[in-house]
VEXDREN-2710 file (C-alpha; in Angstrom, 1 decimal):
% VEXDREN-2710
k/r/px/py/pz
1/UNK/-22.8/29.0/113.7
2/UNK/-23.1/27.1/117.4
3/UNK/-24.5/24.3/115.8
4/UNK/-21.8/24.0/113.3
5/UNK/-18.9/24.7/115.8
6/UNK/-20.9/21.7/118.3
7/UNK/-21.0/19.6/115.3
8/UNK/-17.9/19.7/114.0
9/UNK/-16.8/19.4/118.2
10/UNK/-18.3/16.0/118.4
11/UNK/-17.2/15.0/115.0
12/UNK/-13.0/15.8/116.0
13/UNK/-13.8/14.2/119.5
14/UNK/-15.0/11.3/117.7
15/UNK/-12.1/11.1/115.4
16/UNK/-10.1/11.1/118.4
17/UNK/-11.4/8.6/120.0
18/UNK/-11.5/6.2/117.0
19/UNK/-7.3/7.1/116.5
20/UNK/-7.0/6.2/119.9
21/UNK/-8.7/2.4/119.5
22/UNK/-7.0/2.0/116.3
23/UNK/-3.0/2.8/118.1
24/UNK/-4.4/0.2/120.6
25/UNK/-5.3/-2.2/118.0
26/UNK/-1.5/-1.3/116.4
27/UNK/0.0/-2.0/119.9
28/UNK/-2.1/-5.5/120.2
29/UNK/-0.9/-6.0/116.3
30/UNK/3.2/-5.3/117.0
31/UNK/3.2/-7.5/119.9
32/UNK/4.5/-11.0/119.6
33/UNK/1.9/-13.3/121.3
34/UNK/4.3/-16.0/121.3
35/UNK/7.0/-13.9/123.2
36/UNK/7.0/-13.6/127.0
37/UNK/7.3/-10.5/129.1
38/UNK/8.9/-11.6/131.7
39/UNK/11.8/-14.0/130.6
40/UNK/11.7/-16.9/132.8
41/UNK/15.0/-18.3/133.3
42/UNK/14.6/-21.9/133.8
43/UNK/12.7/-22.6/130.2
44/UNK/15.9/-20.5/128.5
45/UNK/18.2/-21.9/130.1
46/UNK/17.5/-25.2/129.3
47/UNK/16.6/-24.2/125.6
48/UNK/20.4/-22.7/125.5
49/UNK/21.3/-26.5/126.9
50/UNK/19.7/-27.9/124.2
51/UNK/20.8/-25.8/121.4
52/UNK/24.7/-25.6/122.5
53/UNK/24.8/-29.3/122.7
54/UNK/22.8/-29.4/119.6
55/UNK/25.2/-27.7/117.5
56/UNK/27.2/-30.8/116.3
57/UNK/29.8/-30.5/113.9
58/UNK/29.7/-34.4/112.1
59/UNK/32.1/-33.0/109.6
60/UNK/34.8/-33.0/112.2
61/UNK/34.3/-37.3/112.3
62/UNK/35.2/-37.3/109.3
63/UNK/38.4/-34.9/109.7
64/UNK/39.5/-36.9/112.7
65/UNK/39.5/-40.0/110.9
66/UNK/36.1/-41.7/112.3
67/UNK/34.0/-41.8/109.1
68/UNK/34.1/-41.1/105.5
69/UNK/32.0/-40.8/102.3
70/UNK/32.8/-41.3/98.7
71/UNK/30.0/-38.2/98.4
72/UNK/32.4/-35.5/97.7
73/UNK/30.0/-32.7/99.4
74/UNK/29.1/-35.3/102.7
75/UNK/32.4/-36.4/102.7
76/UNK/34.4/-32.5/103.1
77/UNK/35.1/-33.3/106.9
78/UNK/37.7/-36.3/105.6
79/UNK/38.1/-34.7/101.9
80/UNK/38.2/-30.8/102.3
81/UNK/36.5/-29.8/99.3
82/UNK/37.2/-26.4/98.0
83/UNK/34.0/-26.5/96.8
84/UNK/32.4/-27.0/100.2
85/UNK/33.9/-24.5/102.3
86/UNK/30.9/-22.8/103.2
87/UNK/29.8/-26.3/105.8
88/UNK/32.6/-24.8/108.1
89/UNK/30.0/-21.6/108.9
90/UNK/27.8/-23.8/110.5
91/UNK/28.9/-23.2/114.0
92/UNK/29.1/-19.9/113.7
93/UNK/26.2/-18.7/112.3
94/UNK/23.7/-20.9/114.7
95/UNK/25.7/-20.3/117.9
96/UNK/25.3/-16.6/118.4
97/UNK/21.8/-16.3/117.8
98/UNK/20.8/-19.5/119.7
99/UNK/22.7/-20.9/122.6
100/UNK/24.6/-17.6/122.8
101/UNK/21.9/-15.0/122.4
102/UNK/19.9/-17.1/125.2
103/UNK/22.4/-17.9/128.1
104/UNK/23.5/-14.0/128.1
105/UNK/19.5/-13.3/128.4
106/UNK/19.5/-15.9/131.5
107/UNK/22.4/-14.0/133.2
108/UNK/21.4/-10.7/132.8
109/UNK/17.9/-11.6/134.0
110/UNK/19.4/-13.2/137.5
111/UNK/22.5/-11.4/138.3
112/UNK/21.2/-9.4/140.4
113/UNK/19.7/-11.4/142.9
114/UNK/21.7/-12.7/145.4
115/UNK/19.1/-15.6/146.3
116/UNK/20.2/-16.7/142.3
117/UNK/23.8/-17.1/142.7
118/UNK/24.0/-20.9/141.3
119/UNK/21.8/-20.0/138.7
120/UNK/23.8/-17.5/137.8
121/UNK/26.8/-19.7/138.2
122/UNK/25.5/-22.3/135.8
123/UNK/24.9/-19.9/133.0
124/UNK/28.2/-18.6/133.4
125/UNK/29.7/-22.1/133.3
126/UNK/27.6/-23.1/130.1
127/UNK/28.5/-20.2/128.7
128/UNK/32.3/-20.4/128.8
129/UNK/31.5/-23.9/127.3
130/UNK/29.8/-22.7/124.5
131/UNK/32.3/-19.9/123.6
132/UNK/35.3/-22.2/123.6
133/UNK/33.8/-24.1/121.1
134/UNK/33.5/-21.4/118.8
135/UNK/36.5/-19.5/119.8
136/UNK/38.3/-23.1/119.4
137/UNK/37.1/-23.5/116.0
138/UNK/37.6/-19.9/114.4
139/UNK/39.9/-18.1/116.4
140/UNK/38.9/-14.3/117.1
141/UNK/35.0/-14.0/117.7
142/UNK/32.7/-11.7/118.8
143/UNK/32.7/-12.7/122.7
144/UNK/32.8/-9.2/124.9
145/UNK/30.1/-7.7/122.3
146/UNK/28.7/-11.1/121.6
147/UNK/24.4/-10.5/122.2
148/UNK/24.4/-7.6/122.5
149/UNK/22.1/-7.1/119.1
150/UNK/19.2/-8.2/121.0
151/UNK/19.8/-6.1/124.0
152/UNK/21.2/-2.8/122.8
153/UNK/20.9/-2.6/119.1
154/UNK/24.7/-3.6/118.6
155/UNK/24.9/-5.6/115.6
156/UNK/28.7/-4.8/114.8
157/UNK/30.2/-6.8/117.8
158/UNK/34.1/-6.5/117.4
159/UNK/36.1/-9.1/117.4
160/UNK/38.0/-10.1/121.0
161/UNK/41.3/-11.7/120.3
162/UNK/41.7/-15.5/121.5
163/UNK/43.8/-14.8/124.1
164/UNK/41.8/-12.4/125.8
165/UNK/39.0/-14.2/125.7
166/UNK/40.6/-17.3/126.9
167/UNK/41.6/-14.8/130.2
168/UNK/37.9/-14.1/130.7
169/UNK/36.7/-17.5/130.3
170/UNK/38.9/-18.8/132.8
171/UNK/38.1/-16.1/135.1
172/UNK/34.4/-16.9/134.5
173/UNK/34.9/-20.6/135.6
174/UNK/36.9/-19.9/138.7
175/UNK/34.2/-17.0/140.0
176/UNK/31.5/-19.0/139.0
177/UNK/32.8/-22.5/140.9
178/UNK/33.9/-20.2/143.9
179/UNK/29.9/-18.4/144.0
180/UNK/28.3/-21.6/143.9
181/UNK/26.3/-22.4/147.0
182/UNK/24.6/-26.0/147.7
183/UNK/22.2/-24.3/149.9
184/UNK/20.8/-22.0/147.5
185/UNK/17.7/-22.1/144.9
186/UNK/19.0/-24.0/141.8
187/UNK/17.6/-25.0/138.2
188/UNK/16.4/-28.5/139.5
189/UNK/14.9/-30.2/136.5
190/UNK/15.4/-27.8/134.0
191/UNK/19.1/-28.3/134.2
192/UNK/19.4/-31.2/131.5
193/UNK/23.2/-31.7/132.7
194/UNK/23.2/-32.3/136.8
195/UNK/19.5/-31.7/137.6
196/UNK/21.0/-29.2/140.2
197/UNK/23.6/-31.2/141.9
198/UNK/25.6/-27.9/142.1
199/UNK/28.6/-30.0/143.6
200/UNK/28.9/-31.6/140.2
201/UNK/28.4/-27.7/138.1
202/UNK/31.5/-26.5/140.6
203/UNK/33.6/-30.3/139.0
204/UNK/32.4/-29.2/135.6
205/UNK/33.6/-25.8/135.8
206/UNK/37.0/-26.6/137.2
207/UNK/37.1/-29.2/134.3
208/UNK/36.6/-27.0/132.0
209/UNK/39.1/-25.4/133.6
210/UNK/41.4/-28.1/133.2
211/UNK/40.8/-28.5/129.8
212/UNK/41.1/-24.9/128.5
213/UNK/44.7/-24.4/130.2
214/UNK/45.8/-27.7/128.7
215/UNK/44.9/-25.6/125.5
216/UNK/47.5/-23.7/126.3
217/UNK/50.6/-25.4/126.8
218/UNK/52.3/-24.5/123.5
219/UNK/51.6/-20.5/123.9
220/UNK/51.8/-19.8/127.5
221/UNK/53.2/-22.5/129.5
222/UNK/53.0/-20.9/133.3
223/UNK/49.6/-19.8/132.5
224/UNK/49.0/-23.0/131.4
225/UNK/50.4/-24.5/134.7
226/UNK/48.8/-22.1/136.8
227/UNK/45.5/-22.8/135.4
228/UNK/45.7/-26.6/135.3
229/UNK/47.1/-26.8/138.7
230/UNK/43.7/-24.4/140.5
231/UNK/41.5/-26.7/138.5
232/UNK/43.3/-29.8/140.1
233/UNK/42.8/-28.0/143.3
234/UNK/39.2/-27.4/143.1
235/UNK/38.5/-30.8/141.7
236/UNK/38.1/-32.7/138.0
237/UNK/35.9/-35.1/137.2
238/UNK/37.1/-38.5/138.1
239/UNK/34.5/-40.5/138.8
240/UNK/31.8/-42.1/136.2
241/UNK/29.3/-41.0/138.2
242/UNK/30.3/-37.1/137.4
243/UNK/30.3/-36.9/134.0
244/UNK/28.5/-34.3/131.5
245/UNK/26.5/-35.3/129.8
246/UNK/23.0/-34.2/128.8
247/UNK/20.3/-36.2/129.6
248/UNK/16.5/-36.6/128.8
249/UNK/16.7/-37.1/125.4
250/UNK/13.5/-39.1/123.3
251/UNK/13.3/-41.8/120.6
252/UNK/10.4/-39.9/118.9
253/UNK/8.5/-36.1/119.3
254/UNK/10.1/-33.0/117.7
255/UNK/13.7/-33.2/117.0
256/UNK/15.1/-31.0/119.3
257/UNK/14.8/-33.5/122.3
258/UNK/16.6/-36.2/120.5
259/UNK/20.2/-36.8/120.9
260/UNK/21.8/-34.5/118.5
261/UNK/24.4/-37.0/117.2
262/UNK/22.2/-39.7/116.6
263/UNK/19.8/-37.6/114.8
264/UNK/22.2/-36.4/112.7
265/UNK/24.0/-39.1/111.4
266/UNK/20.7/-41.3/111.0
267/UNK/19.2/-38.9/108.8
268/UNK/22.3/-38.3/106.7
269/UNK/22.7/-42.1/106.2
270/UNK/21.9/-45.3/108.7
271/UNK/18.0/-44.9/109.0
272/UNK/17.7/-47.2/106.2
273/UNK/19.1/-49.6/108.5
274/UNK/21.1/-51.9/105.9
275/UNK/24.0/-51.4/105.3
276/UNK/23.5/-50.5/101.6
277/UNK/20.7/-47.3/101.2
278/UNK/22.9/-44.9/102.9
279/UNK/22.1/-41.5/101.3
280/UNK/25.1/-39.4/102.1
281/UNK/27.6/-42.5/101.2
282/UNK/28.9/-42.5/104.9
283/UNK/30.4/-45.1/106.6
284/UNK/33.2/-45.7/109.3
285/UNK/36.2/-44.7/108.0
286/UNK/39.3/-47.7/107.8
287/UNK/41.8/-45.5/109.6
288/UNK/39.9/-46.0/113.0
289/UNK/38.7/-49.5/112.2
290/UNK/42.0/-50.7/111.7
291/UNK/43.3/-49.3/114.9
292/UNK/40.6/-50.8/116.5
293/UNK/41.0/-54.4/114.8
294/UNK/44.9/-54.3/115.1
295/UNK/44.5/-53.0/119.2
296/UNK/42.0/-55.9/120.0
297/UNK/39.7/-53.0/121.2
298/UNK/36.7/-54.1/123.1
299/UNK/35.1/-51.1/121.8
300/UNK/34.6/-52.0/118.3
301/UNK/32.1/-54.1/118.8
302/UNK/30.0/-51.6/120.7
303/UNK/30.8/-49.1/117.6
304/UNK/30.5/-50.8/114.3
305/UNK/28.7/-53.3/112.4
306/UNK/28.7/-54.9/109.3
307/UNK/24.8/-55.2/107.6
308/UNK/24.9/-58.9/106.9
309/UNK/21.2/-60.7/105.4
310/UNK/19.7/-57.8/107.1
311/UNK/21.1/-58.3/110.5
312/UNK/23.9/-55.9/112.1
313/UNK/27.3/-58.1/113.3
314/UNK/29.2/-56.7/115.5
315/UNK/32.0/-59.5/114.6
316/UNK/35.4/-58.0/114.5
317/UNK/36.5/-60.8/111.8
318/UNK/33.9/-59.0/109.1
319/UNK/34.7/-54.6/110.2
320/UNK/35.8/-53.1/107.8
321/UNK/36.7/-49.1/107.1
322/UNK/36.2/-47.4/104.4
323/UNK/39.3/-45.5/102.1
324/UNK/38.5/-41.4/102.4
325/UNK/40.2/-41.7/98.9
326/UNK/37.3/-43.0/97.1
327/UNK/35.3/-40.8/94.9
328/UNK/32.4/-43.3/93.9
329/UNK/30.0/-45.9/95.4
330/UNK/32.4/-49.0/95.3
331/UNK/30.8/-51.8/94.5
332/UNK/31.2/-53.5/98.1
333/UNK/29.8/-50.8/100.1
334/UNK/27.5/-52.7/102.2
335/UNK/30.5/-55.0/103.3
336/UNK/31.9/-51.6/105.0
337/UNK/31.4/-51.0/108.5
338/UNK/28.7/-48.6/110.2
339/UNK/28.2/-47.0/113.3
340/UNK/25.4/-49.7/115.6
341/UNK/22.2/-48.6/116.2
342/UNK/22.0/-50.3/119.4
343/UNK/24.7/-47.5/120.8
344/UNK/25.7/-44.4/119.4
345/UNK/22.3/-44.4/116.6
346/UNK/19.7/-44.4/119.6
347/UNK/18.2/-41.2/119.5
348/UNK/17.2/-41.7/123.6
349/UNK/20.9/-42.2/124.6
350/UNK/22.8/-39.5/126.7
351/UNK/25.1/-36.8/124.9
352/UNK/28.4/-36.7/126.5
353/UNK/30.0/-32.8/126.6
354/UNK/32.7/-33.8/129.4
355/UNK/33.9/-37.1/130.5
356/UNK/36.0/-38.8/133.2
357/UNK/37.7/-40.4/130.2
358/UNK/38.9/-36.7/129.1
359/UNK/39.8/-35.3/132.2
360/UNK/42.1/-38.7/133.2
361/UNK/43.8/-37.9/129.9
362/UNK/44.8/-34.7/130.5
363/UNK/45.5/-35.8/134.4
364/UNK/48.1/-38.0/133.1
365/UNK/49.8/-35.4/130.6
366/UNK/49.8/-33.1/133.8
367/UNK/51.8/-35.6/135.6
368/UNK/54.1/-35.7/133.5
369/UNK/55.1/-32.2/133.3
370/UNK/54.8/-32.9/136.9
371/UNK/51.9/-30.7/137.5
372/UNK/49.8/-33.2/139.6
373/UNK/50.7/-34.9/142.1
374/UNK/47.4/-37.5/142.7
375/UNK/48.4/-40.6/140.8
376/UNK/51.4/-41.2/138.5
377/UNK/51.0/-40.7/134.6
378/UNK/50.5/-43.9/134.3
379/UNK/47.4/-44.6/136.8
380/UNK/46.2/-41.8/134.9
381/UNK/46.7/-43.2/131.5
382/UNK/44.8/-46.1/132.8
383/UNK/41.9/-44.7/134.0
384/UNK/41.4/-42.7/131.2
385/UNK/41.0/-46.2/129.1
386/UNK/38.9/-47.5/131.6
387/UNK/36.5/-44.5/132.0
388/UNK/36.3/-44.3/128.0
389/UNK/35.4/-47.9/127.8
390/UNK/32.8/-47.9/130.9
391/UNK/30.9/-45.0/130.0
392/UNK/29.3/-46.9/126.6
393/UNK/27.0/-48.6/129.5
394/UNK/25.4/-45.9/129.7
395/UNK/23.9/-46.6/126.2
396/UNK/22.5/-49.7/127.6
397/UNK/23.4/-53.7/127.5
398/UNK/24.8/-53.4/124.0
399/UNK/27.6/-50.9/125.2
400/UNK/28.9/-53.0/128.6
401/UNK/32.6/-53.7/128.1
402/UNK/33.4/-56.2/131.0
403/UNK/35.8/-55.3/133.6
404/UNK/37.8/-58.5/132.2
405/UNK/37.8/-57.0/128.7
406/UNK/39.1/-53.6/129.9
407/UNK/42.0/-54.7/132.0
408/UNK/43.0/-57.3/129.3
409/UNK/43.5/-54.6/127.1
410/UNK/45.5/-52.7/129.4
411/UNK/47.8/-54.9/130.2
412/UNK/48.9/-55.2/126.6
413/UNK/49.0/-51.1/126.0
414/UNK/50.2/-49.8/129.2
415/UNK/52.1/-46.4/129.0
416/UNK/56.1/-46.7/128.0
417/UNK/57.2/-45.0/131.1
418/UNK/60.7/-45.2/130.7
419/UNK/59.8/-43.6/127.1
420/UNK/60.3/-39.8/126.3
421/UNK/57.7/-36.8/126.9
422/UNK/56.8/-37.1/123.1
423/UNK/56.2/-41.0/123.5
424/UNK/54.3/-40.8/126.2
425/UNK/52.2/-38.1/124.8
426/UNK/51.7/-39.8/121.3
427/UNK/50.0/-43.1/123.3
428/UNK/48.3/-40.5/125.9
429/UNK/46.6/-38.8/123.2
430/UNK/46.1/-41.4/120.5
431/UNK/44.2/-43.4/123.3
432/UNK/42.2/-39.3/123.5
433/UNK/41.5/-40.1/119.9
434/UNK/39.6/-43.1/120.1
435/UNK/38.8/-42.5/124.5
436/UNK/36.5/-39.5/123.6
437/UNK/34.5/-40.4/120.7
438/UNK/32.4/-39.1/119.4
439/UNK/33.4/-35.7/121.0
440/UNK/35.4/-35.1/117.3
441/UNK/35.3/-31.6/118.3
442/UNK/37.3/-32.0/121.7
443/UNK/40.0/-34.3/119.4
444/UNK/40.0/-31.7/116.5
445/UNK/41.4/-29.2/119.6
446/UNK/43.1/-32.0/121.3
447/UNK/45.0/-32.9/117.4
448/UNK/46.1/-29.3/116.7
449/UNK/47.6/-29.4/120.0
450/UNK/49.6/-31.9/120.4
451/UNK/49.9/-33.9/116.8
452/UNK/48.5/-36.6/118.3
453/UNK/47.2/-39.1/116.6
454/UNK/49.8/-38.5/113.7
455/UNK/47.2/-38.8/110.9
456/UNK/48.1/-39.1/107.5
457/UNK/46.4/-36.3/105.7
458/UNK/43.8/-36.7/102.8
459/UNK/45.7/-35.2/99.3
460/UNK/42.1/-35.5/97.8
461/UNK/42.1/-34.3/94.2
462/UNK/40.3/-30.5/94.8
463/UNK/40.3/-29.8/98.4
464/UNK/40.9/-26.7/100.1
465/UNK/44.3/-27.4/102.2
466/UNK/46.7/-29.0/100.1
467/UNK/46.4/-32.0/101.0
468/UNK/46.7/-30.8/105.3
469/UNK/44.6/-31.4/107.7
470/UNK/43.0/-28.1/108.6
471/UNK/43.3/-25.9/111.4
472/UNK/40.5/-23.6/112.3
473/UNK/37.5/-23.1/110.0
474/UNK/36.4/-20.0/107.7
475/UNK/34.2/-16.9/109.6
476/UNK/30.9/-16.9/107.4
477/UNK/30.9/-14.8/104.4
478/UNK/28.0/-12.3/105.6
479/UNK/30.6/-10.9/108.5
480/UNK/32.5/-9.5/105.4
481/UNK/29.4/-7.3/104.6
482/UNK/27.3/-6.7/107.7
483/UNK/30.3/-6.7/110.3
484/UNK/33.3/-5.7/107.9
485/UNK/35.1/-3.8/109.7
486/UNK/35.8/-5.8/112.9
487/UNK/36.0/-8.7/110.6
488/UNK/39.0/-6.8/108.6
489/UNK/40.6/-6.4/112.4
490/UNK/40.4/-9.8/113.5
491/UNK/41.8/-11.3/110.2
492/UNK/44.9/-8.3/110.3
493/UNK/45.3/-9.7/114.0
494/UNK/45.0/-13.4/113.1
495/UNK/45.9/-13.5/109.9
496/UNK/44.2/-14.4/106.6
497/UNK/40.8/-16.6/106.7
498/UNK/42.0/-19.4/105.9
499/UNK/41.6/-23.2/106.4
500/UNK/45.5/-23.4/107.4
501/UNK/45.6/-20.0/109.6
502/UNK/46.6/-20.6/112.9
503/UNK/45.3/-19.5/115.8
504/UNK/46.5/-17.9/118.6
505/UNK/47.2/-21.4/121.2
506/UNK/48.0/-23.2/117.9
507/UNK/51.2/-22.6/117.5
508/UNK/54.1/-25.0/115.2
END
């Protein structure tokens, strides 16, 4: 009876031991060997730089004007398609578990060091400038809640209303430009942006600053002045030298390190390179061509071409826009003008999220509601022009508009001073219209604001609108049935999910 007791001893210790090495072979087998540890937060950081500038909305050229297609599904930017509603989720469902999900992990990971502070800073900053581009686009979002999935099992975020999250973003740019601290540690090379010139993060964040209280001029005008005037304070951008813009970018290797713009509109329809093969149908649209034809704009020719015996002519005699009306391949499409692939197509070039062109824009409407006191609306208004037309050097000889060129054209459009508000505002901002291309998402906000450019609207047979330009796009349908309840708030707050919903700085 020993014997049996010792046997069956050694046969339970050895079944023991063998469930012990097969939980550690379970623990190997549930770990992700791709996955690090210990999050280090110079490689997230710069993959939430990346991805947040990545996220590019091309449908908004075509809203704004910039290009067309007689496709009716490429073309719902300039068309709005009922039947293409669903392209206006985009944003949305790639911000929050990209750019978003990653910059929160980078700030909780350094917030407690002291030693950390700028890096801290610039996640805060990039942060702020990847919510207001989805709060700017939808309205409500998830933004207090927003992450935390990943870190604490929350997948129901509720839904923070504009306003309030408008507060906290502009609290989050002042503390973060007030922390930052030259003499400390900073992201160096893995900040795509400044490589950690932390004197130009603290201009970045106060022109963010700048930008966001412009936003709210029609809803909160002393907020809107108290805002605009700190950022003035702390200091704008100005200066060519200072602008955002992510660098680093390649001509070939995985996608993600090409610029974002580029890559997208050559695969949806220039790679062909000739004027006729374009798969999407796209091409510049004739609202902005003819602007740029009738203005004697310098810029055209650094824009558009014409695909003539195989060669691309930048002639201005030969540009010509394309009708958002059409709803077939006319027969003269390769006559029809085309962004130039020795510009805006290079996938190497820079990706401009914040320019001196912008910032002077905005400096001149602050002037004239007499909020800054630095140079006149009209010195402004001018360098605004100027900036927008020097920073295409940056895309190499084929982008340098001479200073000759530039100050010819604004001696013929200077800014009717002894016009009204709403006159100087309609040439302040239609000059914004064509001064920030390509950032169509900055003149989608820019339009809703202020009306300006007053674009005709699209009455395409089956879009979405009634024949309106839209003004905020639709949450994604999966919030209805994996966040419904918060998504049932926001829309009872905001009103209904629609194209033509306004939202809360959007006011009539």
């Amino acid at each position: 009876m020993k014997k049996n007791f010792r046997k069956y001893s050694i046969m339970l210790l050895t079944a023991c031991i063998g469930l012990q090495a097969c939980d550690k072979g379970f623990e190997a087998m549930n770990t992700n060997p791709n996955a690090s540890a210990n999050l280090t937060p110079a490689f997230v950081f710069t993959k939430s730089l990346l991805d947040g500038a990545g996220d590019v909305l091309n449908l908004l050229q075509g809203t704004m004007q910039f290009t067309t297609s007689y496709n009716d599904v490429a073309g719902f930017g300039a068309k709005y398609i009922l039947s293409q509603s669903q392209q206006s989720w985009t944003v949305f469902n790639n911000a929050y578990p990209k750019e978003i999900n990653e910059i929160q992990q980078v700030i909780e990971k350094v917030s407690a060091d002291p030693e950390q502070v700028n890096l801290l800073s610039c996640a805060r900053i990039w942060r702020v400038y990847c919510f207001s581009r989805i709060t700017d686009i939808y309205g409500d979002v998830p933004y207090s809640q927003a992450g935390q999935g990943y870190t604490s099992g929350n997948y129901k975020p509720m839904y923070d209303p504009q306003q309030a999250i408008y507060a906290d973003m502009l609290k989050e740019l002042d503390e973060a430009a007030t922390a930052i601290n030259p003499a400390k540690a900073n992201f160096g090379a893995a900040d795509l942006i400044y490589k950690g010139d932390m004197i130009k993060w603290k201009k970045f964040s106060y022109s963010l600053m700048l930008r966001l209280a412009m936003r709210m001029t029609k809803v909160d005008l002393t907020t809107a002045e108290t805002w605009a005037k700190k950022a003035i304070a702390g200091g704008v951008i100005i200066e060519d030298a200072d602008i955002a813009t992510v660098t680093g970018y390649v001509s070939a290797g995985q996608d993600i390190n090409k610029n974002p713009l580029a890559l997208g509109m050559l695969n949806s329809d220039y790679v062909g390179a000739n004027g006729s093969s374009n798969p999407e149908g796209g091409k510049y649209q004739d609202v902005i061509i003819n602007f740029l034809k009738t203005n004697k704009d310098p810029r055209l020719a650094v824009l558009s071409v014409v695909w003539v015996n195989g060669k691309a002519d930048t002639a201005a005699a030969i540009q010509k826009g394309m009708s958002s009306s059409l709803s077939s391949k006319p027969a003269d499409f390769g006559t029809y003008s085309e962004p130039n692939p020795n510009t805006i197509l290079q996938l190497n070039s820079p990706y401009m999220l914040l320019t001196n062109a912008e910032t002077n824009f905005l400096l001149a409407e602050a002037a004239l509601r007499n909020w800054y006191s630095g140079a006149s609306a009209s010195t402004s208004y001018e360098n605004g022009i100027g900036a927008s037309m020097r920073q295409w050097a940056l895309f190499g000889s084929a982008g340098v508009i001479s200073t000759n060129q530039i100050q010819t054209y604004i001696k013929y459009h200077p800014l009717n001073t002894g016009g009204t508000f709403n006159e100087q505002m309609e040439q302040i901002y239609t000059q914004f219209w064509v001064g920030v291309y390509p950032n169509s998402t900055e003149v989608f906000a820019s339009y809703r604001r202020t009306g300006y450019p007053a674009l005709v609207p699209n009455n395409y047979v089956g879009n979405a609108t009634g024949g309106k330009i839209f003004r905020r796009f639709l949450y994604p349908a999966t919030e209805q049935n994996l966040n419904g309840e918060n998504y049932q708030a926001a829309i009872s707050r905001q009103g209904a999910d629609e194209f033509l919903t306004r939202m809360w700085w959007d006011r009539p």
